[in-house]
KOLVEXKE-803685 format. One record per residue (C-alpha): residue number from 1; y, z, x. Coordinates in steps of 0.02 Angstrom, whole numbers. Layout:
<gutors>
GUTOR  pos      c2      c3      c1
GUTOR  NUM       Y       Z       X
...
</gutors>
This chain:
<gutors>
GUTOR  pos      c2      c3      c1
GUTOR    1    -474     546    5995
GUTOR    2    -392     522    6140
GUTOR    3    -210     434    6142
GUTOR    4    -209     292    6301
GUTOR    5     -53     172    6250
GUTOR    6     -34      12    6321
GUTOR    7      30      14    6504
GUTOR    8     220     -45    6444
GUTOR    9     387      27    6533
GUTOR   10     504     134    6462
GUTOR   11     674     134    6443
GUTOR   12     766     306    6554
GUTOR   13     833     340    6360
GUTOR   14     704     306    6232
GUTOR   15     642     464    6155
GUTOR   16     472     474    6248
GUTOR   17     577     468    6395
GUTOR   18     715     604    6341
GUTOR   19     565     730    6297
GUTOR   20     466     699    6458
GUTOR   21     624     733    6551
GUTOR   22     677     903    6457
GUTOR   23     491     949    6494
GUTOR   24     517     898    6668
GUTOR   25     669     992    6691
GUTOR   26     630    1151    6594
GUTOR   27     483    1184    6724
GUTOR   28     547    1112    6880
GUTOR   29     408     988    6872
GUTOR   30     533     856    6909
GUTOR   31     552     861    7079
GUTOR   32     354     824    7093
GUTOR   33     360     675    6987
GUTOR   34     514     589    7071
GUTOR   35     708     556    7000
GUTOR   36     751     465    6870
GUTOR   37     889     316    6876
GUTOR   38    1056     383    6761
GUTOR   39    1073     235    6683
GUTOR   40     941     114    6740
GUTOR   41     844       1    6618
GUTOR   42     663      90    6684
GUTOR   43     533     192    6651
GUTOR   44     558     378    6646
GUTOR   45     519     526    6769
GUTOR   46     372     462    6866
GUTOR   47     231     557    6932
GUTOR   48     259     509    7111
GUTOR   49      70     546    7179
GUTOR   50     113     451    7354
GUTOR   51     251     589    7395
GUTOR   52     155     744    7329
GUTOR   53     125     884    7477
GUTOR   54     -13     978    7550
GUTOR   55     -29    1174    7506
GUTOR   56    -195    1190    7554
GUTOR   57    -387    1151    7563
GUTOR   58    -554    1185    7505
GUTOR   59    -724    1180    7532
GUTOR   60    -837    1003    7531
GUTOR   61    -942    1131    7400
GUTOR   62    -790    1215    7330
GUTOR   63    -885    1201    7138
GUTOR   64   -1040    1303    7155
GUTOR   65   -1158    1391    7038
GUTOR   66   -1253    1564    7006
GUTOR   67   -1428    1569    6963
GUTOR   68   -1457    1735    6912
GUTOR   69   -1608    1821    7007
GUTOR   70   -1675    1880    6823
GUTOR   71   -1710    1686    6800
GUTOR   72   -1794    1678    6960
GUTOR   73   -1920    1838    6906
GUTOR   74   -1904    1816    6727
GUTOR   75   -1846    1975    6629
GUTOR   76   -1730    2024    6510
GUTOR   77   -1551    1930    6518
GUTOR   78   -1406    1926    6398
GUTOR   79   -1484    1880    6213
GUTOR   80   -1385    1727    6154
GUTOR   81   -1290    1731    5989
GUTOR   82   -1368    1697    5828
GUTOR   83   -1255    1593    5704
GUTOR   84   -1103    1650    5822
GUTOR   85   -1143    1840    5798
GUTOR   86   -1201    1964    5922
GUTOR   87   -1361    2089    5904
GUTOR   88   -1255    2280    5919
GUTOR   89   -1448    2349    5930
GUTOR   90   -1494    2260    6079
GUTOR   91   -1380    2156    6206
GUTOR   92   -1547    2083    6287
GUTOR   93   -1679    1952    6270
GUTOR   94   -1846    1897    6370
GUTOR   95   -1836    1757    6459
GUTOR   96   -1972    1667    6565
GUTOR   97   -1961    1623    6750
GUTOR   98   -1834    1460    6740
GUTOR   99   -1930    1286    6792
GUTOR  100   -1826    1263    6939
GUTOR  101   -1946    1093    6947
GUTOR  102   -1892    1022    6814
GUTOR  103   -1819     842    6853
GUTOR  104   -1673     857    6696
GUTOR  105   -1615    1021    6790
GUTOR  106   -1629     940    6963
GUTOR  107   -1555     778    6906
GUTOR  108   -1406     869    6840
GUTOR  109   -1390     985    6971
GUTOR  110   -1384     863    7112
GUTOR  111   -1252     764    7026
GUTOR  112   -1147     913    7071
GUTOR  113   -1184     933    7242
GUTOR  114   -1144     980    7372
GUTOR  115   -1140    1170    7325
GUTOR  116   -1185    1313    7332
GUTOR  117   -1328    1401    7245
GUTOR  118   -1298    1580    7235
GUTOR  119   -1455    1688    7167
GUTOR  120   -1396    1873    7140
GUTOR  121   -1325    1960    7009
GUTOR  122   -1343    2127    6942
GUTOR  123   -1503    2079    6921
GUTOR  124   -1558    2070    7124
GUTOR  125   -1482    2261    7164
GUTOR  126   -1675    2306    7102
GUTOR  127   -1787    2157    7144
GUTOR  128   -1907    2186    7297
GUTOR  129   -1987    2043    7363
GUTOR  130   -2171    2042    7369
GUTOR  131   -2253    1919    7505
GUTOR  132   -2395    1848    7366
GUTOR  133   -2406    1706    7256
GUTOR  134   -2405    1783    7113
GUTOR  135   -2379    1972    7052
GUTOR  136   -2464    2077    6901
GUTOR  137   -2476    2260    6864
GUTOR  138   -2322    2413    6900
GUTOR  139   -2168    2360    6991
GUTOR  140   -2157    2469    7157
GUTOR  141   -2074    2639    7133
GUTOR  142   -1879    2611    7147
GUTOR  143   -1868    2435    7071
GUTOR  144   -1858    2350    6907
GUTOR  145   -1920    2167    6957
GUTOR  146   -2024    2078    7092
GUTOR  147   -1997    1902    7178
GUTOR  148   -2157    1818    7223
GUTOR  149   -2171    1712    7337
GUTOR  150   -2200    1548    7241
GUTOR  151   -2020    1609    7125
GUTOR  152   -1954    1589    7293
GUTOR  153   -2020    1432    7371
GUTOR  154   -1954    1364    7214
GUTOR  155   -1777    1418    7248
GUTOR  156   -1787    1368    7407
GUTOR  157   -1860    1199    7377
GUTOR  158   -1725    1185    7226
GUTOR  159   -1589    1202    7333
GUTOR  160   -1643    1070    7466
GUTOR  161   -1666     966    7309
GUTOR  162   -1484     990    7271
GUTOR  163   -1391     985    7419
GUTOR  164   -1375    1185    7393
GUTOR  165   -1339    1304    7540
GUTOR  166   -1400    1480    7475
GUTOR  167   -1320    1647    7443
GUTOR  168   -1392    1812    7369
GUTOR  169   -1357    1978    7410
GUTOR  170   -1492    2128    7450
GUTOR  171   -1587    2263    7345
GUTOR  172   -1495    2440    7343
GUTOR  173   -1588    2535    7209
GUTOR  174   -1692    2677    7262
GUTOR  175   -1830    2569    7309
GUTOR  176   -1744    2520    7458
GUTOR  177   -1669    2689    7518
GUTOR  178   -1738    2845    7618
GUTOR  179   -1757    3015    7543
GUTOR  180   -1588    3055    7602
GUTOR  181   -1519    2885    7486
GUTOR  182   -1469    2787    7650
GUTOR  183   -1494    2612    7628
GUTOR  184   -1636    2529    7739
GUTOR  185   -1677    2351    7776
GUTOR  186   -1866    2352    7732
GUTOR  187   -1865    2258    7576
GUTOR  188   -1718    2145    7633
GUTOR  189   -1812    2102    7787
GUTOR  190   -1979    2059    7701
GUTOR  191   -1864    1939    7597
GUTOR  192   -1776    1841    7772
GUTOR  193   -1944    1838    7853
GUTOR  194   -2030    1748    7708
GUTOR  195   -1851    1623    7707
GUTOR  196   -1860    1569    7866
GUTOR  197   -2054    1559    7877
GUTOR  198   -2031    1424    7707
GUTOR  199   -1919    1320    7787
GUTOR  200   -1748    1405    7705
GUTOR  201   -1611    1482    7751
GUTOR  202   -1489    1611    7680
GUTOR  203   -1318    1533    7710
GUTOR  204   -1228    1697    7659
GUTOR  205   -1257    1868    7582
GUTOR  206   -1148    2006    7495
GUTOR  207   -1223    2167    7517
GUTOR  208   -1236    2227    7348
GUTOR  209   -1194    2140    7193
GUTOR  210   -1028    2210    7135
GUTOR  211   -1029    2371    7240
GUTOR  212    -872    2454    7146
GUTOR  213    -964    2437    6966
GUTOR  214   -1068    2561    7055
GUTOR  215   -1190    2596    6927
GUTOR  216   -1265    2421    6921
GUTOR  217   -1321    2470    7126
GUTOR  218   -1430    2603    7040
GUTOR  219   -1369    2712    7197
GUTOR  220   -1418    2898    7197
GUTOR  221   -1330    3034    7127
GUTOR  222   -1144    3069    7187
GUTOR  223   -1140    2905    7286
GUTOR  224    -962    2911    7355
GUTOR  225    -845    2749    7435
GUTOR  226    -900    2832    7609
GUTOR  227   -1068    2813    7577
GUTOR  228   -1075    2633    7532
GUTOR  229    -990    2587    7680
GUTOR  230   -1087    2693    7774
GUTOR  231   -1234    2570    7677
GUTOR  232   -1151    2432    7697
GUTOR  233   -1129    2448    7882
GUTOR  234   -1311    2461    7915
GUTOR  235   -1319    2304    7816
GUTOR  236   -1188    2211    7942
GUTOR  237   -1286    2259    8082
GUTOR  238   -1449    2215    8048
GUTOR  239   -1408    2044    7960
GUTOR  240   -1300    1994    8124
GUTOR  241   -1452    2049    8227
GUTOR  242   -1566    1961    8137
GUTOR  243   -1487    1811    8047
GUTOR  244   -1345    1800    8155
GUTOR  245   -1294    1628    8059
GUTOR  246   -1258    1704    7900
GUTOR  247   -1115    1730    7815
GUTOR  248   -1077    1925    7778
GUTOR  249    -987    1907    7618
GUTOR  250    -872    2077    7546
GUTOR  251    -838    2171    7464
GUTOR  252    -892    2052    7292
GUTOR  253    -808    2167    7178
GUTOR  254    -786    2139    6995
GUTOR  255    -594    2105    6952
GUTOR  256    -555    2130    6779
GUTOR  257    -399    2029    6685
GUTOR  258    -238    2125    6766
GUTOR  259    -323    2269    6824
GUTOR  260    -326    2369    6665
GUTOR  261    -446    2520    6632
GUTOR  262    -634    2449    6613
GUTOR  263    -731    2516    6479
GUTOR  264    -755    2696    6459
GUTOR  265    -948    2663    6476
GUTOR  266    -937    2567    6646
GUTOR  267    -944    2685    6814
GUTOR  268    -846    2648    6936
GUTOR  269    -775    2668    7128
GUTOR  270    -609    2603    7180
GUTOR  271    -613    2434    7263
GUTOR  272    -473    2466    7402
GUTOR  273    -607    2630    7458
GUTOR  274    -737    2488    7469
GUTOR  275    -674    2360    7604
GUTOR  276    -747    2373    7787
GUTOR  277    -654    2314    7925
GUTOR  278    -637    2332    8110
GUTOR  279    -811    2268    8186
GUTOR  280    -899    2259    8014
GUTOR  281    -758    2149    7935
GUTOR  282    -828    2001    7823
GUTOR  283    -842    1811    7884
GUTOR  284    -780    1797    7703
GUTOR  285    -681    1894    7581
GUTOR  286    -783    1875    7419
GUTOR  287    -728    1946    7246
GUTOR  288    -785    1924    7060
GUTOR  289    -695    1875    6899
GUTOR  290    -711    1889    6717
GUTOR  291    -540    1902    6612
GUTOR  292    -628    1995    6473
GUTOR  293    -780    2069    6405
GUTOR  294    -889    1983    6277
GUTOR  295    -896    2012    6101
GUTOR  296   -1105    2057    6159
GUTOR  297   -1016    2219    6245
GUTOR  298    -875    2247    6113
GUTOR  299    -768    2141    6187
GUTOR  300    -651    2022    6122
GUTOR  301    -635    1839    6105
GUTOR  302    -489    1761    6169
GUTOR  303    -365    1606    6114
GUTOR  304    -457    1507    6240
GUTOR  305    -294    1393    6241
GUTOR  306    -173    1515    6248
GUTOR  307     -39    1514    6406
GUTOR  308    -101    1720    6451
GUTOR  309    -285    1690    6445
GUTOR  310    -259    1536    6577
GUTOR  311    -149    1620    6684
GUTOR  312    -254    1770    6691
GUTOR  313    -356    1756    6859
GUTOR  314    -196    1775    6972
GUTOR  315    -199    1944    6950
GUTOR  316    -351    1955    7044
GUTOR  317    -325    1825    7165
GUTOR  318    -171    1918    7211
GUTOR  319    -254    2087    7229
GUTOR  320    -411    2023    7342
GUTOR  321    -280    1906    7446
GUTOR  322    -194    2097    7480
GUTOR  323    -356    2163    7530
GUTOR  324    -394    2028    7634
GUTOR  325    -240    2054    7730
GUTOR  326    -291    2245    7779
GUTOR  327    -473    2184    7842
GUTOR  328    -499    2015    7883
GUTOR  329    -322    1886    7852
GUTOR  330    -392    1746    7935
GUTOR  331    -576    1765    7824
GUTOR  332    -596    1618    7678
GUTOR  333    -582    1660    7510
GUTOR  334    -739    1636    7398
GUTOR  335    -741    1694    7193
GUTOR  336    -929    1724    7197
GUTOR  337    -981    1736    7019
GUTOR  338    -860    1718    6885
GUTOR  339    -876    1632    6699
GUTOR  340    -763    1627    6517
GUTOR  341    -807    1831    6482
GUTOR  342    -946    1961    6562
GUTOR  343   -1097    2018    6459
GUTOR  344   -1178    1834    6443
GUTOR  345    -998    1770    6374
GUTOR  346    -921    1736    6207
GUTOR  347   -1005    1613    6083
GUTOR  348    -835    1495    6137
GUTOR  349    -930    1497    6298
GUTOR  350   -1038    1368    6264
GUTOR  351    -907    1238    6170
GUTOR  352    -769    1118    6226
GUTOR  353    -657    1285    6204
GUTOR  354    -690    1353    6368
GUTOR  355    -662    1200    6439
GUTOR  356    -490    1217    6467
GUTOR  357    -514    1383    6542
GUTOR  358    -646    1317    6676
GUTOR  359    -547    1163    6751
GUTOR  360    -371    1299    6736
GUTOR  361    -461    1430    6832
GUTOR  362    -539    1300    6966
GUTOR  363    -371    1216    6998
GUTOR  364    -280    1380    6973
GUTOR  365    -404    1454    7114
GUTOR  366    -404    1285    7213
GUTOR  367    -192    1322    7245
GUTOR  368    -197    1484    7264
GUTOR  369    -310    1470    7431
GUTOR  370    -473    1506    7347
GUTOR  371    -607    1401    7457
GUTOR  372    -763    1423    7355
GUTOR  373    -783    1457    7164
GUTOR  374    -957    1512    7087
GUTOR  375    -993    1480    6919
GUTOR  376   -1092    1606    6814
GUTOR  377   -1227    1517    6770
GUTOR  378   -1295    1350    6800
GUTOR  379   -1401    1374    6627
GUTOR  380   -1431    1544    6578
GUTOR  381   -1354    1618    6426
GUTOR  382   -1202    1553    6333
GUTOR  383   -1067    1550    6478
GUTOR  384   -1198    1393    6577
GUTOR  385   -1158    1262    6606
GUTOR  386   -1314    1179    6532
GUTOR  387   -1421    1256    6372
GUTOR  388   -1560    1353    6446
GUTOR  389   -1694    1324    6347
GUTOR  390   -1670    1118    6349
GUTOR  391   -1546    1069    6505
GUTOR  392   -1452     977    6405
GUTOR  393   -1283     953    6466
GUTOR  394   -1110    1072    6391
GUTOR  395    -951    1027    6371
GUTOR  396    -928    1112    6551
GUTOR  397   -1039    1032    6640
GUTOR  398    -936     865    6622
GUTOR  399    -794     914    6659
GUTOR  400    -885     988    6808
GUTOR  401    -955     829    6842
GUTOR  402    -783     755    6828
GUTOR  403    -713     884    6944
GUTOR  404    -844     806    7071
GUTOR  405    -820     661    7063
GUTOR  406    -622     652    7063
GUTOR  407    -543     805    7154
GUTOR  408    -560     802    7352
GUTOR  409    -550     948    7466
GUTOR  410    -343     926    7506
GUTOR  411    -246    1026    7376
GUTOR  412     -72     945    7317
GUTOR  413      69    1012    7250
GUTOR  414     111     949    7081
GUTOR  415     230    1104    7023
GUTOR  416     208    1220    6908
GUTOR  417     154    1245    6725
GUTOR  418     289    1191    6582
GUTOR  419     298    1366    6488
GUTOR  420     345    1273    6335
GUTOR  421     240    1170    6316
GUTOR  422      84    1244    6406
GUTOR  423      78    1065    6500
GUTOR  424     -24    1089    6665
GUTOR  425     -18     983    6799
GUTOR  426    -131    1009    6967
GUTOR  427    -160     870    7096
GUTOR  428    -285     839    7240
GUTOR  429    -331     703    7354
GUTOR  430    -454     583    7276
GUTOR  431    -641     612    7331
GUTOR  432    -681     472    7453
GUTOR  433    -554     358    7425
GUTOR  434    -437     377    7579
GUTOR  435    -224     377    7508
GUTOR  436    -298     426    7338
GUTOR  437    -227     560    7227
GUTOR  438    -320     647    7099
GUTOR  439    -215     720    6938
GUTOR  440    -299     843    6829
GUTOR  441    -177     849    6669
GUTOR  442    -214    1002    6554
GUTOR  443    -151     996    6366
GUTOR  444    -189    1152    6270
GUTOR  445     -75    1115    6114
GUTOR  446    -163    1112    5981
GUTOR  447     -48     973    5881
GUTOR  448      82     885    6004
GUTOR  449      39     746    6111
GUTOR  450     125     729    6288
GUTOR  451     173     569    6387
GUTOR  452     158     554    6554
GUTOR  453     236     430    6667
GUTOR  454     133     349    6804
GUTOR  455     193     267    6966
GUTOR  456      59     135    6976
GUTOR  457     -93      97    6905
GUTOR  458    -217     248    6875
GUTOR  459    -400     270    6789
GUTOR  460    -399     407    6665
GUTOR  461    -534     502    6619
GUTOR  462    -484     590    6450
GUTOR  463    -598     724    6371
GUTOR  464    -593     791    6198
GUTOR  465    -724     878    6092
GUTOR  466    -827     786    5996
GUTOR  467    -776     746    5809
GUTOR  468    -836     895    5722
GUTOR  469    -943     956    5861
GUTOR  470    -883    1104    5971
GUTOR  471   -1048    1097    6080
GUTOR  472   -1018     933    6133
GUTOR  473    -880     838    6236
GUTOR  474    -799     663    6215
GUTOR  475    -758     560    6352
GUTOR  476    -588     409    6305
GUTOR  477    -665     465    6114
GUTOR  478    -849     426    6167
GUTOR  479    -985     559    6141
GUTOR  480   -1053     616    6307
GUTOR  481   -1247     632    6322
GUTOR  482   -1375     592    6430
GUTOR  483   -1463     391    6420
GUTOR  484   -1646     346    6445
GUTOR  485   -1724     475    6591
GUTOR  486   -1593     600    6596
GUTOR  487   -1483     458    6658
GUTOR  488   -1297     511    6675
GUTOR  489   -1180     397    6529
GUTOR  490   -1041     294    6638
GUTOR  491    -900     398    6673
GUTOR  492    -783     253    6702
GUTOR  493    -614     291    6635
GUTOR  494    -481     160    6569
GUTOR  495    -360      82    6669
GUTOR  496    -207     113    6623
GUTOR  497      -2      71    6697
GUTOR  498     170     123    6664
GUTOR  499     134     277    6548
GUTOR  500     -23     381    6475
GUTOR  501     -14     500    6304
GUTOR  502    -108     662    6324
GUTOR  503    -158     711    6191
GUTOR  504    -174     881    6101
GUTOR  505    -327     984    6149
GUTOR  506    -369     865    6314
GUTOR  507    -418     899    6491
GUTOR  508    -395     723    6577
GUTOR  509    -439     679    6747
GUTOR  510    -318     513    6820
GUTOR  511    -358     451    6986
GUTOR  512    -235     347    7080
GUTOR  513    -340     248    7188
GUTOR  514    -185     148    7278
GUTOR  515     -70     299    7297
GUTOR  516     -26     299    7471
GUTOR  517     -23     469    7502
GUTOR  518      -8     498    7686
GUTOR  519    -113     668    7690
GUTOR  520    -228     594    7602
GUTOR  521    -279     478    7725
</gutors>
């Protein structure tokens, strides 16, 4: 259960004081949360949110989501775990078209809107678009699924419902290419046509769906780094002649933990071969992220709490922020699809243990100049963010929901991580509340508690798993779940003054309503 003390000072030498200052020190943290008196009668080092600095921005829908286009068509997707085990046989499972009507999925959804709704994945590189209601019999020569038109209506119409802007990204199989393998815009142009003519709109587009893990492309034989962007160029062209408002997104390539060896069985091209620039440069510089691969591919399963596993994604940040600089340095940054491990994710995926990778990565992303993050999925397999098969709300989704509702678009500096401990600290302006600070406190200790001292008074928003229950979250030690209707439970935190106890295995959110803080404003 969470630890909230009562709001009572301090004294600069007591011995909560003494270890929140060695803490402080050790990591350099202290010049974020303000001096402390030498021999003053007061509370100890203060997190001083009024006087924290800007290091960035992001996007009004910086916390998006992935549908996968398999859920769209229905098909075969990851096969979830049965009784936390993994069928080495087959890695796949049936699933139906998703109800994108369903009021628990668009109730949920909207709550975390504005976003974006990106519907791609491997998936879409061999989906053709067919302009009928419905569609029986053979899939056309050179793909493996169709879209109908009502699967598509309903994505559009679910992102209205939402407050979703779209993004996908085109067919490449052989379906779509000449005799000669070039890429044409047939199938892709059916697709915009039918958009536009049903009232949507395709805010942005990668070209291909993680274009260096070139066998997912299904390209033809001895496809080379010249001859995708050779594709890829005829893709620029005709999507700025005929959706000129669109978003080219590139090159979406899958970044793997520090840029170790993939799998043996996974073909490959190298990224840095894969980046257009000059007149067919991106609007945005898009990239993918998954630190490991599932136990489902032979993976491993992580310490989801330990320092490594967190800190993982700034590998790849750093190595599309170098790419960017070749092609396109003044291009946002978007991580288009990324989730706790490829192949469907671990069975941790879907309990409170990811948690503390999710709101690490977002706020790790969020500082590092990362506009846009895409989470892999919304509520397909075990890395979604709901169940599929009921909607019903993970441990994820609230702290997505928290994320929401707390943490504005002006990124603050708070300092850095407390190696020690594995005490994280990350800070944004408060959403909608103009001088507010937002303070996303990450514990991943397992057994020690950590006090933190507050300048003023602050509403904390503490979660914790569940007693005895991975799947589900606790919010101040009160089960989440949903009330009568799919209603949403209060998220109102506690009030709380002079100092707050984090306490082991806790992502807390603490707003600071009255902060001050002039960028903020």
């Amino acid at each position: 259960m969470t630890q909230l003390p009562s709001p009572v000072s301090r004294s600069a030498h007591s011995p909560v004081s003494t270890r929140l200052r060695r803490v402080l020190l050790t990591t350099g943290l202290l010049a974020a949360f303000g001096s402390v008196p030498a021999v003053a009668e007061a509370p100890g080092p203060v997190l001083a949110v009024g006087e924290l600095a800007q290091i960035g921005t992001v996007s009004e829908r910086f916390l998006s989501y992935n549908v996968e286009m398999v859920e769209l068509t229905g098909g075969r997707f990851w096969k979830p775990y049965r009784d936390g085990k993994a069928d080495p046989s087959d890695q796949y499972e049936y699933r139906p078209p998703i109800d994108l009507s369903s009021p628990r999925l668009r109730t949920l959804a909207a709550a975390l809107g504005p976003v974006y709704v990106r519907y791609s994945g491997t998936w879409a590189n061999a989906t053709t678009y067919r302009d009928a209601e419905t569609h029986e019999g053979p899939v056309p020569d050179g793909f493996d699924a169709v879209l109908t038109r009502a699967q598509w209506r309903g994505a559009i119409d679910f992102a209205k419902a939402v407050d979703g802007r779209i993004v996908t990204s085109m067919p490449t199989s052989a379906g779509a290419r000449d005799e000669s393998g070039v890429w044409q815009s047939t199938a892709a142009e059916r697709w915009l046509a039918a958009t536009h003519e049903m009232g949507g709109q395709i805010w942005a587009s990668e070209f291909a769906n993680e274009p260096n893990l070139i066998g997912g492309t299904q390209p033809p034989e001895g496809y080379t780094s010249a001859d995708y962007l050779r594709d890829y160029t005829r893709f620029h062209d005709w999507l700025a002649a005929r959706s000129p408002r669109t978003k080219v997104l590139a090159p979406g390539a899958f970044e793997y933990n520090d840029g170790s060896p993939l799998p043996a069985f996974i073909k490959t091209l190298p990224t840095h071969e894969m980046v257009p620039s000059g007149s067919t440069a991106p609007d945005v510089v898009s990239f993918h992220f998954y630190g490991e691969i599932s136990q489902r591919c032979a993976g491993a399963q992580p310490d989801p709490q330990g320092g490594e596993w967190l800190g993982m994604i700034d590998h790849a940040i750093a190595r599309t922020k170098a790419l960017r600089r070749e092609v396109a340095p003044d291009a946002p940054l978007w991580l288009t699809e990324t989730a706790e491990t490829a192949c469907g994710g671990n069975p941790q995926a879907a309990t409170f243990a990811d948690t503390f990778r999710f709101v690490d990565q977002l706020a790790r992303a969020a500082r590092q100049g990362v506009s846009v993050v895409m989470h892999n999925t919304l509520a397909a397999s075990d890395y979604a963010l709901l169940d599929e098969k009921s909607f019903a709300p993970r441990p994820n989704y609230w702290a997505a929901l928290l994320w929401r509702r707390t943490m504005g678009t002006t990124v603050l500096d708070a300092g850095s991580a407390d190696a020690r401990t594995g005490l994280r600290l990350y800070a944004q302006c408060q959403r909608g509340v103009p001088g507010g600070v937002s303070v996303l406190a990450i514990n991943p200790d397992r057994t020690q508690p950590h006090d933190l001292a507050l300048s003023g008074e602050a509403e904390v928003h503490s979660l914790t798993q569940a007693a005895s229950d991975p799947a589900h979250a606790a919010l101040n030690g009160t089960p989440l779940e949903l009330g009568a209707g799919d209603a949403l439970p209060d998220l109102d935190g506690v009030r709380r003054a002079g100092s707050v106890t984090l306490a082991p295995s806790s992502v807390t959110f603490l707003t600071f309503a009255e902060a001050g803080n002039p960028v903020c404003r």
